[in-house]
Every structure is written in structure tokens, then in C-alpha cells.
N, C-alpha and C positions, 0 to 999 in steps of 0.2 A: 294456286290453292295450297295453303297450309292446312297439315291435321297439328291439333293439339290434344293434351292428355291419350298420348298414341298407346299409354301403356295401361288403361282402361279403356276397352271399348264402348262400355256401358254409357262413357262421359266423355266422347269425343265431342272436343269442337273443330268448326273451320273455319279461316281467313281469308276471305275472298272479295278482292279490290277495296283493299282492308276494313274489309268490316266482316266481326265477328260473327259467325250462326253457334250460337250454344249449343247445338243439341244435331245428333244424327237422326231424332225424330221429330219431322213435322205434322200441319195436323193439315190434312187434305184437303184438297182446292171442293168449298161443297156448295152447288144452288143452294141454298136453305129457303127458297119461298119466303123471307124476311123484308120483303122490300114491296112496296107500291109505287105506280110510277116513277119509279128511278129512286122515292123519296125510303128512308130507312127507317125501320120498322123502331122500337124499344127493344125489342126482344132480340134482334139483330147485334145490335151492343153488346147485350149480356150475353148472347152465344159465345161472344168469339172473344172477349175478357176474359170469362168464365175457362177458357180452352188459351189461355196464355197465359207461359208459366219458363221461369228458364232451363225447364224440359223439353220447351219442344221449341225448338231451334227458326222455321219456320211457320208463321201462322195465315196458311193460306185466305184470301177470302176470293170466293168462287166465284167460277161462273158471273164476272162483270162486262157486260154486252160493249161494244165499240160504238153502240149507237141505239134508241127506241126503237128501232125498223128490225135489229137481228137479236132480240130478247130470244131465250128459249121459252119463256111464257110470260103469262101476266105478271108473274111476282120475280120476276129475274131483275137483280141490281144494274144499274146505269147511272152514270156520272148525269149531275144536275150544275145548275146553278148553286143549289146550295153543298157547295164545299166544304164548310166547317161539320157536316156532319161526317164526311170520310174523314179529314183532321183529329176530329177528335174519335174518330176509328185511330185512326194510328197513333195516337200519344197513348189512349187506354194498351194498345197492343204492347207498343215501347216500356214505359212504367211499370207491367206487369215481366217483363223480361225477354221476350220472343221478337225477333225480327218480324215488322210487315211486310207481310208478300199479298199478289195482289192476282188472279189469274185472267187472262185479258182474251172477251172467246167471242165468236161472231156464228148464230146458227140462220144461213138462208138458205131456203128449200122450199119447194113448192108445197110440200107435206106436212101436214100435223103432227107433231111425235106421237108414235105409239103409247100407250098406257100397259100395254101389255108385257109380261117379259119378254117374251121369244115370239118375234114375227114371222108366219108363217107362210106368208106370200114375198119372200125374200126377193125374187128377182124382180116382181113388180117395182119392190123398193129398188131396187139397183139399176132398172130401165129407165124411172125415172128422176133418179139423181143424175144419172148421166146425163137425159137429155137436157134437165137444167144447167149442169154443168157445161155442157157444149155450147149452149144456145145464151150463158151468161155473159153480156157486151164486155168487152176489153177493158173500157169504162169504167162501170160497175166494180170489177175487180181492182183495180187500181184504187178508184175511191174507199174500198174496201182496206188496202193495205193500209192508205193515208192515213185511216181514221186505227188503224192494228197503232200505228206509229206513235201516231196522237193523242189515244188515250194511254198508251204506256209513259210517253214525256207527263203528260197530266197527271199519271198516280205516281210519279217521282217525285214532280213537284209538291204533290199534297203528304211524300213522306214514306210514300213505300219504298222498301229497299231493293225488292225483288220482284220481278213482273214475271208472271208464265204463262206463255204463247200458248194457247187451247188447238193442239192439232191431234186432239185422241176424240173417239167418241161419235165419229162421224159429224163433227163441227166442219164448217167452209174450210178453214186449210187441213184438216184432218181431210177430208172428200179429195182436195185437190194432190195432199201427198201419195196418194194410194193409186196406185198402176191399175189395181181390179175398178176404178170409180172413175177417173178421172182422164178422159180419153183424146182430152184436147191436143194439137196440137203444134199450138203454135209457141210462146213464150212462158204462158200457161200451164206448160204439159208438167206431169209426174215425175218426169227424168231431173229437169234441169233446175230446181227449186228458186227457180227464179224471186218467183216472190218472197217465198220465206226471206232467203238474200233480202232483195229489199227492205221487209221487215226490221230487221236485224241492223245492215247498215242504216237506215235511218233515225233507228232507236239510238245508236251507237254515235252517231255523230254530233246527236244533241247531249245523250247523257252515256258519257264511256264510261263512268264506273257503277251503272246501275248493275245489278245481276239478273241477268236472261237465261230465263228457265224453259226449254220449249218442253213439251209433255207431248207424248204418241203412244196409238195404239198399239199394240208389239203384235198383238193379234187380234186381227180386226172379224172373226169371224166369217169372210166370206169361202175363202179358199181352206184346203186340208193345212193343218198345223205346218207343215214342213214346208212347204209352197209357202207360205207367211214367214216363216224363219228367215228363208233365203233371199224372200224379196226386201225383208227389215234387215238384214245385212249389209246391203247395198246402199239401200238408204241411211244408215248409221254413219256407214263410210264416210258419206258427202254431209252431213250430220256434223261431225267429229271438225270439221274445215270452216263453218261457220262460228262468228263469233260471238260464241254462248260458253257461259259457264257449266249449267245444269241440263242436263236431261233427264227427263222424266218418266218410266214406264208405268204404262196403264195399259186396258185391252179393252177391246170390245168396239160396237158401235150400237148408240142408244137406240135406234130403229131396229136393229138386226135382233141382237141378244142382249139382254139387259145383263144378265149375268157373269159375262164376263166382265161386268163394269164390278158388278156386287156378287163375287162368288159365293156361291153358297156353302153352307157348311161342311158339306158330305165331300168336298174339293181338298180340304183341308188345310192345317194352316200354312202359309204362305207360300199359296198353290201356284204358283208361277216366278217365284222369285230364281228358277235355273235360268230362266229366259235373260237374265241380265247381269249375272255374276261374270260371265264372260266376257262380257264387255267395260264390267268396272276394271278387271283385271289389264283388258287388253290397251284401256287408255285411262294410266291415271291422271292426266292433269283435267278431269273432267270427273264434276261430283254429279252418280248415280243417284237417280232415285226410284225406288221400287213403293209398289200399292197394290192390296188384295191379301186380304186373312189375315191380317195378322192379329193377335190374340192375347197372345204369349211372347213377351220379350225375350225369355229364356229359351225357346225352342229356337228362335232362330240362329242360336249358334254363333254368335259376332263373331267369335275367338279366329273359326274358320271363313270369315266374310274376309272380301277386301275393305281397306279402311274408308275408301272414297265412296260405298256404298250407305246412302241413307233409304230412310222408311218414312213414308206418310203413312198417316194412319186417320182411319175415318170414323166404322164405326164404335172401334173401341173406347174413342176419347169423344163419343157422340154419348154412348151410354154411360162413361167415364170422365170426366173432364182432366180427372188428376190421374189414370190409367198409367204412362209413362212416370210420372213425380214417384207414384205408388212401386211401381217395378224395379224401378233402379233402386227407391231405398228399403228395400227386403220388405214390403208390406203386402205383396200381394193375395194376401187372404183378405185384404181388405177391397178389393176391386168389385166394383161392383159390373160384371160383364154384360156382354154383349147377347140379347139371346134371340136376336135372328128374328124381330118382329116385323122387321121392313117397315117400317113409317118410315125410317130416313130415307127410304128414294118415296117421296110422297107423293110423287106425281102421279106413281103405277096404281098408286089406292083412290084416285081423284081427290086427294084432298090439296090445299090451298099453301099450307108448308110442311117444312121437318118436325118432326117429332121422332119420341123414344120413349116406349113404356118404363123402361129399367133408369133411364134417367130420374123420369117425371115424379116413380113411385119412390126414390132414395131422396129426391130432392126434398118431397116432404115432409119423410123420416127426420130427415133431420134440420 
């Protein structure tokens, strides 16, 4: 990995199995309920054109299932037959200036996701993720990887640059990385990350210079903060030796506590970003990426960040599309912010997709 423009932070780029990312801010991997039957909404276009800009370096598009069977709901995107509609996903994204990145996630579980923030019968959830976890055939999981594999070769070949492995959030390999969830013991187990391995080598042997981003919970909410630090230390270790460019921080698990996915405001801004300064530092030839609060480009202080550390950002450039464009060129009186209405996690309100009052009411305006 190459930084460029090293002597503005505001405007780093990077070079990685060369191909350029503009920008040290991308725009976070989001379900946006935009999709029916795998098929792509109109409005799913304009989201994510709208949000590519050559300010934000990466343009995630979320939450894309490995198959119909592990959607996180009715409106969660999956690859079809019709492929010219993700094509012409990625030349809008290309044209407008952002790298396509692509996030590649598999939710199966015996449970319906909660609606709620904070679930209050925790360990029920954690009895029986385990028991599905233990009692899932060998089978099963493997076909599971095949298709982790297969749909990452598929969104390379339809043009994306960058795929990121969904292991945050209590998704299937997020359950399987986790020592408190995942109790199996055979090739399976939490220790040996057998499959990720798999993953990885297989992506790798078809497409070596794709860029593989895996994303994890740093803190998954079950255990005390410090008990989660030391057990994501461990696993970073063996992290760090697999052949990925990016790693990803995020927290939480969406059954457990929503909020550590979407902190709230009274957390303040960029409420967890010490959790991962130390590990950009500790290994630079691997590009950091941190997610949560962020608001304020200027508060985070680049000057004192390592340079390998980048920012996804969600609901800022949700209520904002040009939020970053605005920030680096000294306009930010003109940002139209973020005020904490939650439609972006739409699922928790039962409705059908994303939305954003502070978007919808400046969209009009103007």
C-alpha cells in the first residue's frame, strides 16, 4: 500500500494492487431496503450516484446476500440474472469518481431480527445462536463459504474493485469469529479461522488483485469492554497473516444492541475510534478503517491519526451526500447535518426502506 498527497491529510490517497482510492473517506457498507427480489429498485441508483464523488474514496454498497436463502430481509439486494443492472451500478459509481466496493454478507439464524434497539432477553439470543451454530451440518457451512467465494469472483467480474467480508454485526461468520457464540469444535471452531482462510484463499486464487476488506465487530457487546479488547487482540493477530488488504472496525451485534452499530449522540463524536488507532499504528502495511459518529471532519484531528487510517461514514453523507466534498473545501456552514432521526436504520421503525428527514426536506429546497 502506497499513501499519496502524505503532506495533506485532508486529501490522502491510496494505491493498492494498483489501483487508486481517492479519498480516506468512504461511504459505509448500508442495507438501504432498495431492492425487491434481488431486482433494483430506481431509487437504489440515485442513492448511491448521488453519494459518489472523488471525496469519498470508497462507495460501499451494503449488505449484498450470497444467496435468496441468507437475505437479512425482504428488501436486502442479491445478485440475479439480470447483471446489467449491477454494471450499470458500477460505471455510474466509476464516472462519478469513487471506487466500487461491494459488501458480501450471509445472515442465517434460526431468529427474526429484532426491531428493537436493545434486546433484553440476551442470553436467550446467545442459547440459541449457539445451538444453531453447533447443530449447523459441516455441509451447509462449506456451501456457505463456496457461494462467500463466488459471489465475491461475480462482483469482480461485474466491475467492483473491492469486496468486504460481512463478519461484524452478528452475521454467520461474524457468530462463527466470536469465542462468546461460536462453540464448535471441530474445523469450524473460533480459534482456527479456518473458513475465513478458506474464504480468502479462494477469492485469491481466482482474483489476486481484487481488494478484500473483511469488517468485524471490535465490540460485540456480550462480555465487559476489556474481556472484548483482549479477545479482538488475539484475533487481529491471526487477522494481520491473512491475505487481505483492509480491515474494517465496526461494533455491535444487531440482535444484541443496535446501538453500538448506530451510536448515539450523547457517545459523542467518534466514540470508539481509540479502539483501532493502535492497531493502525502497530501494522502499517494494512489500510484501517474506522465507523461511528463521525460528524465533524475537523474534530477528528488527522494531523495526529496514523496515515493508514481511513473513515466510513454513513449517516452523515445519508443526510449529506456532498458532507466530505463540503468539509475539505472550507464550506461547512453549508452541511446540511445529521439530526439523529433514525429512519436510516429503517428496519427498527418497521418500515420497508432508508430514509432521512434532513435529506428529503433540503432535497426539495433546492
Amino acid at each position: 500500500m502506497k499513501i499519496n498527497n502524505i503532506e495533506n491529510p485532508l486529501k490522502f490517497s491510496y494505491d493498492i494492487k494498483g489501483l487508486n482510492i481517492p479519498s480516506r473517506f468512504f461511504f459505509a457498507p448500508i442495507n438501504t431496503g432498495l431492492s425487491e427480489n434481488g431486482t433494483l429498485k430506481e431509487e437504489f441508483f440515485d442513492f448511491y450516484k448521488e453519494r459518489s464523488h472523488s471525496s469519498i474514496g470508497i462507495n460501499y454498497i451494503g449488505n449484498v446476500a450470497i444467496d435468496p436463502k441468507y437475505v437479512t430481509n425482504s428488501n436486502t439486494a442479491y445478485f440475479t440474472n439480470q447483471t446489467n443492472q449491477w454494471e450499470k451500478l458500477v460505471k455510474s459509481i466509476n464516472n462519478r469518481g469513487s471506487v466500487p466496493g461491494i459488501q458480501i454478507a450471509c445472515r442465517n439464524s434460526s431468529l427474526i431480527p429484532i426491531r428493537k434497539m436493545i434486546n433484553n432477553n440476551v442470553e436467550e439470543y446467545l442459547n440459541t445462536v449457539r445451538t444453531d451454530l453447533i447443530n449447523i451440518p459441516k455441509e451447509e457451512i462449506q456451501d456457505i463459504i463456496n457461494k462467500f467465494i463466488n459471489t465475491s469472483i461475480k462482483a469482480s467480474n461485474l466491475g467492483f474493485n473491492v469486496v468486504q467480508i460481512h463478519a461484524a454485526h452478528g452475521y454467520f461468520l461474524s457468530q462463527l469469529i466470536s469465542k462468546s457464540i461460536n462453540l464448535r469444535v471441530d474445523e469450524y471452531n473460533a480459534s482456527d479461522l479456518f473458513f475465513l482462510k478458506a474464504i480468502i484463499n479462494g477469492i485469491r486464487d481466482k482474483k489476486p488483485n481484487l481488494i478484500i476488506d473483511l469488517r468485524i465487530s471490535f465490540l460485540e457487546g456480550i462480555n465487559n469492554d476489556i474481556h472484548e479488547k483482549k479477545e479482538k487482540e488475539v484475533l487481529i493477530k491471526k487477522l494481520i497473516d491473512l491475505d487481505i488488504d483492509i480491515i474494517s472496525f465496526s461494533n455491535g451485534i444487531y440482535d444484541i444492541n443496535k446501538q453500538l452499530i448506530y451510536p448515539i449522540e450523547q457517545w459523542g463524536h467518534a466514540c470508539f475510534i481509540q479502539n483501532i488507532i493502535d492497531y493502525a499504528n502497530k501494522y502499517p502495511n494494512i489500510l484501517w478503517n474506522y465507523a461511528g459518529n463521525i460528524w465533524d471532519i475537523e474534530k477528528l484531528g488527522l494531523e495526529e491519526l496514523p496515515n493508514n487510517l481511513s473513515f466510513s461514514l454513513g449517516r452523515s453523507l445519508i443526510a449529506d451526500p456532498l458532507f466530505v466534498e463540503k468539509s475539505i473545501n472550507n464550506k461547512t456552514h453549508f452541511i446540511n447535518k445529521c439530526e439523529y432521526k433514525n429512519k436510516c436504520h429503517y428496519y427498527s421503525l418497521n418500515l420497508s426502506h432508508i430514509g432521512c428527514p434532513v435529506y428529503e426536506l433540503n432535497k426539495n429546497i433546492n
